[in-house]
C-alpha positions as CSV (number, residue, x, y, z in Angstrom):
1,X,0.0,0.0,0.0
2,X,2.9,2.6,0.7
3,X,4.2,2.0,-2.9
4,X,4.7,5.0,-5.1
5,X,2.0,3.4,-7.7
6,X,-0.5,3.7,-4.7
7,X,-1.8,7.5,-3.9
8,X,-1.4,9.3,-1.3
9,X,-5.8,9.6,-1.0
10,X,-6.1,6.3,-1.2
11,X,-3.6,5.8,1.5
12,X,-5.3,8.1,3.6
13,X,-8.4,6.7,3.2
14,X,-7.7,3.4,3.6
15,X,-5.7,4.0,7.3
16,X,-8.1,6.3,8.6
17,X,-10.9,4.1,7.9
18,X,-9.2,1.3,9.8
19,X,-8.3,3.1,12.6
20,X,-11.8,4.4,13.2
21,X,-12.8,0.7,13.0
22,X,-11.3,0.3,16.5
23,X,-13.2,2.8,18.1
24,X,-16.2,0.8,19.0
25,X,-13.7,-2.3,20.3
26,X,-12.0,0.7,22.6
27,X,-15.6,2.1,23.6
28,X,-16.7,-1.4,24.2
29,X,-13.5,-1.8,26.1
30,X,-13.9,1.0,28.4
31,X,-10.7,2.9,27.1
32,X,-11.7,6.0,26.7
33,X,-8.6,7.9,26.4
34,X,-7.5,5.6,24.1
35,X,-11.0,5.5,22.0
36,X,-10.2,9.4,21.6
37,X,-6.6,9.0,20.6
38,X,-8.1,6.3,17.7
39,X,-10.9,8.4,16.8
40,X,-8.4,11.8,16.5
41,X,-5.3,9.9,14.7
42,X,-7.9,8.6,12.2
43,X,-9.2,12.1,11.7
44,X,-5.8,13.5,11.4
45,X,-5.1,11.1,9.2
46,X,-6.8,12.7,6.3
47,X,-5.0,16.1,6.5
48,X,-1.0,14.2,5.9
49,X,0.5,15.3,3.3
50,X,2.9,12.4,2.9
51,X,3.4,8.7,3.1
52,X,6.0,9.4,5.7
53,X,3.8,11.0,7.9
54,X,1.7,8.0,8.2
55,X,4.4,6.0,8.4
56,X,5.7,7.9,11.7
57,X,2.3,8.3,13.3
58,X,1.1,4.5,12.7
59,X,4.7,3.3,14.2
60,X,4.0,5.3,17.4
61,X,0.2,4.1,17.3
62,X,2.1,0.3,17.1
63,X,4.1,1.1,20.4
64,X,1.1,2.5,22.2
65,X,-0.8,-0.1,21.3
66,X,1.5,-2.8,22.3
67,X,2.0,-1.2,26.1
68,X,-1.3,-0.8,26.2
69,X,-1.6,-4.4,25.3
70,X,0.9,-5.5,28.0
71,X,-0.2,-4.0,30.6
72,X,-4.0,-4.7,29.9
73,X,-3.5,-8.4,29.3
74,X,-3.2,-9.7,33.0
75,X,-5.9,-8.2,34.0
76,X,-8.9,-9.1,31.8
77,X,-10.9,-12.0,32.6
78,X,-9.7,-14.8,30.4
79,X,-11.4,-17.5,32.2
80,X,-15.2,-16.0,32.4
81,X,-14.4,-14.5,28.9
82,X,-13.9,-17.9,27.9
83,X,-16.1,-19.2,29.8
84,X,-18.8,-17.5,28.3
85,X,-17.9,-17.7,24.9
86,X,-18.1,-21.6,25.5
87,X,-21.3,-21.7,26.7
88,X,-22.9,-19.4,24.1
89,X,-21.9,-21.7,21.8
90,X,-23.1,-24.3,23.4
């Protein structure tokens, strides 16, 4: 997607559309700082005026994301998530 044949709209549109995709998950998730980070990113998204740019902001979105992720995954419920997902399928 970041090669020169692809343009730079397209690019845009395709990454900020992604990002916004997360938003619910992060409401859903009770994040709410994070939901607004998502939901502004994707916004800003669409006013880059290079490849680069997106490239910078999405690696720093990558390395929130995972500390986010390792400090939020000892805590959630894996058991009763599973649990439950189990049993509604049963």
């Amino acid at each position: 997607m970041l090669e020169d044949s692809v343009e730079l709209c397209t690019v845009r549109t395709i990454t900020s559309n992604l990002l916004a995709m997360y938003v619910p998950f992060l409401k859903w998730a009770n994040l709410p700082e994070t939901e607004k980070f998502f939901a502004e990113a994707s916004r800003e998204i669409m006013n880059m005026q290079t490849k680069d740019e997106i490239i910078e902001l999405l690696g720093e979105m990558i390395l929130y994301t995972g500390r986010l992720n390792y400090r939020i995954e000892p805590i959630l419920p894996w058991n009763e998530l599973i649990a439950a997902f189990n049993s509604a399928g049963a």
